[in-house]
N, C-alpha and C positions, 0 to 999 in steps of 0.2 A: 025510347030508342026504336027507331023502327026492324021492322023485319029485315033480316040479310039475305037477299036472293042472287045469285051468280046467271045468267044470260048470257053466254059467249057459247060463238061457233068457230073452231079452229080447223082449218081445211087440212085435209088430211098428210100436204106436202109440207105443212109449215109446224105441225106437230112437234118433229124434235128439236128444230131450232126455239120454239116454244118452250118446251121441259127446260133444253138447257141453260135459255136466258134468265127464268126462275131460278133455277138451282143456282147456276154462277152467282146473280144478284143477293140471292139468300148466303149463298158460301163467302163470296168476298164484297160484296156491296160495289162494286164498279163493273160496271163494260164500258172499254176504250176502245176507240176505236185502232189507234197505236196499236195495239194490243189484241182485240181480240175484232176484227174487222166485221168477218160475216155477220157476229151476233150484234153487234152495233147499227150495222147495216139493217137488220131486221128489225130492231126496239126502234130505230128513227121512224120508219114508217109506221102514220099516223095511226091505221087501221091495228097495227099490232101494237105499239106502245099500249093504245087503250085498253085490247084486249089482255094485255098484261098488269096495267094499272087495277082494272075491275079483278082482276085474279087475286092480285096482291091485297087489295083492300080489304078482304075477306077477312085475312090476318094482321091485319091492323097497318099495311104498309102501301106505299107507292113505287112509283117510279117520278123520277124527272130526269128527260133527258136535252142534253144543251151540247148542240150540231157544234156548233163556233170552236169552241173547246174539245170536244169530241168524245167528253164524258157522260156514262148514263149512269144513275143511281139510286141506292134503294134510300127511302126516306120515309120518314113515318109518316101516316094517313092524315091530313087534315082534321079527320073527323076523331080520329084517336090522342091528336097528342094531347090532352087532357085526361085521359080516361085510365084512371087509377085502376093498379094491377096487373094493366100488360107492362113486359119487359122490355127497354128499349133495347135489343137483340142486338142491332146495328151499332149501336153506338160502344167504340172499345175505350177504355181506360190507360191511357199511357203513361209512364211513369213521366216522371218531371227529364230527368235523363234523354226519355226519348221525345219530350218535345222540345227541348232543346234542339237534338237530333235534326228535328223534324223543321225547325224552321230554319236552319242552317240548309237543308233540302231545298227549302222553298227557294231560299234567295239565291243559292246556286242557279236552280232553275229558271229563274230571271234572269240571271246574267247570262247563261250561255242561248236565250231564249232568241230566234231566229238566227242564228248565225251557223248550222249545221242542219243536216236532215235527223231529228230526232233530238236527242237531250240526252247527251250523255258526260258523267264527270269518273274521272279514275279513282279507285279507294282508295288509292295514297293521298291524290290533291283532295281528298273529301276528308279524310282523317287528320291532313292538315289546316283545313278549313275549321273545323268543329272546335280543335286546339287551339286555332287563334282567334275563339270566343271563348276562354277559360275553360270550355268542357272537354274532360279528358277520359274518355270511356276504356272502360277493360276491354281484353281482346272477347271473352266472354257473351260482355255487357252490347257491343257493337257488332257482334254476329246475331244474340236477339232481335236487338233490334231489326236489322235487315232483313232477318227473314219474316218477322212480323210484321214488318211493311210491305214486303213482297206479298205475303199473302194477302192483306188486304189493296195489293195492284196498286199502290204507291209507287214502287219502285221495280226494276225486275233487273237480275242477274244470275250468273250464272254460278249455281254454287259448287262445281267443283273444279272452280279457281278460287286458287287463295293470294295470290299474290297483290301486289301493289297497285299492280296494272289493269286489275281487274276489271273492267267495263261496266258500271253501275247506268240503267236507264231510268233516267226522270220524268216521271209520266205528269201531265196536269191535272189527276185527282188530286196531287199534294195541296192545292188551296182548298179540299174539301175536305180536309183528317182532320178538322180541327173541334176542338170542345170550346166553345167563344171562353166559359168562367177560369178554363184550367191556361186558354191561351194566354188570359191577361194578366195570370200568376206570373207565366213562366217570362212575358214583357216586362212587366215591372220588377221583375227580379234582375233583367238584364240591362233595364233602364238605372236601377239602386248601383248594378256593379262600375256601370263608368260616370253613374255620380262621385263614388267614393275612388275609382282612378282618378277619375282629376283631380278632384281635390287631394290626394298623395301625392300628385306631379305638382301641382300648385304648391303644396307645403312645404316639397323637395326643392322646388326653384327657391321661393324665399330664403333656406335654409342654404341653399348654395350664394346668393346674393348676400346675405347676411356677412356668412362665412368670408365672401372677398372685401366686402366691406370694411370690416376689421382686421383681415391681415391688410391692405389697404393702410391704415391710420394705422398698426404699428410699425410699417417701412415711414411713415413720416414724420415718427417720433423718432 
């Protein structure tokens, strides 16, 4: 392994947007630009992403940022993601629950996707949403959730509304929360569920066709 040396010169005006694009990245792994404009504005340009990249790398992380989208994020270092005994810090664990959740997110956010300035769906039509994919979260279970996506800048709203109407914002980090081994769990789990609906609706038709069939033949006896 070679030696680890840092070389960055940070002008003295750009210092705290500096600290804070670190921290934030390290605290919630996203800057939007939705969301958090100035410090976005600052990691896009070339000279400062890098000197942010060589900063991070240090501890075993990056940055990549992608303008089109508007999202910046921490990612673990090329040179590390093999390297047994660091913690992959960034990466969180969500219950099945919530990725459920979370892809019910996604596809909302595709639909409503250029047809308003921003992305926004209500907690009621979201709660309704979630429910007519068989998941039916506690009041408990679906306030975790949110605020744990809030915090990692998935989503943001305003927590002291509780009502229905509540204004939930969908940010496009939602296509980067994902764990690929635990995503393709919680797919094929939902791909098993409407194998086994249809074929109930299938068995229930026969059984309804059956059924007229033979009352059928004993009005014709």
């Amino acid at each position: 392994m070679s030696d680890i040396s840092l070389q960055i010169t940070i002008k003295e005006e750009n210092g705290i947007l500096f600290k804070r694009c670190v921290r934030k990245l390290l605290e919630s792994t996203f800057i939007l630009r939705e969301k958090d404009e100035k410090l976005f504005s600052f990691v896009s340009r070339e000279s400062n992403r890098q000197d942010i990249s060589e900063y991070l790398r240090m501890i075993g992380f990056d940055i990549l940022v992608d303008v089109k989208t508007g999202v910046s994020m921490l990612i673990v270092s090329e040179e590390d993601e093999e390297t047994v005994g660091l913690k992959r810090a960034n990466v969180i664990t969500f219950s099945t629950l919530q990725y459920h959740m979370l892809l019910v997110l996604w596809k909302v956010y595709l639909e409503n996707l250029g047809y308003n300035e921003g992305n926004f769906v209500t907690k009621g039509d979201l709660i309704d949403k979630i429910k007519s994919y068989g998941v039916v979260p506690t009041k408990q279970e679906l306030g975790a959730a949110f605020k744990l996506f809030k915090k990692y800048s998935l989503i943001n709203f305003d927590e002291d509304d509780h009502g229905e109407d509540m204004k939930i914002q969908l940010y496009p980090s939602l296509q980067f929360g994902w764990d690929i081994p635990q995503f393709q769990t919680v797919a094929d789990e939902y791909l098993k569920r409407n194998e086994t609906e249809e074929e109930t609706a299938d068995n229930s038709e026969e059984e309804i066709q059956q059924i007229s069939l033979e009352d059928y033949e004993e009005d014709e006896v």
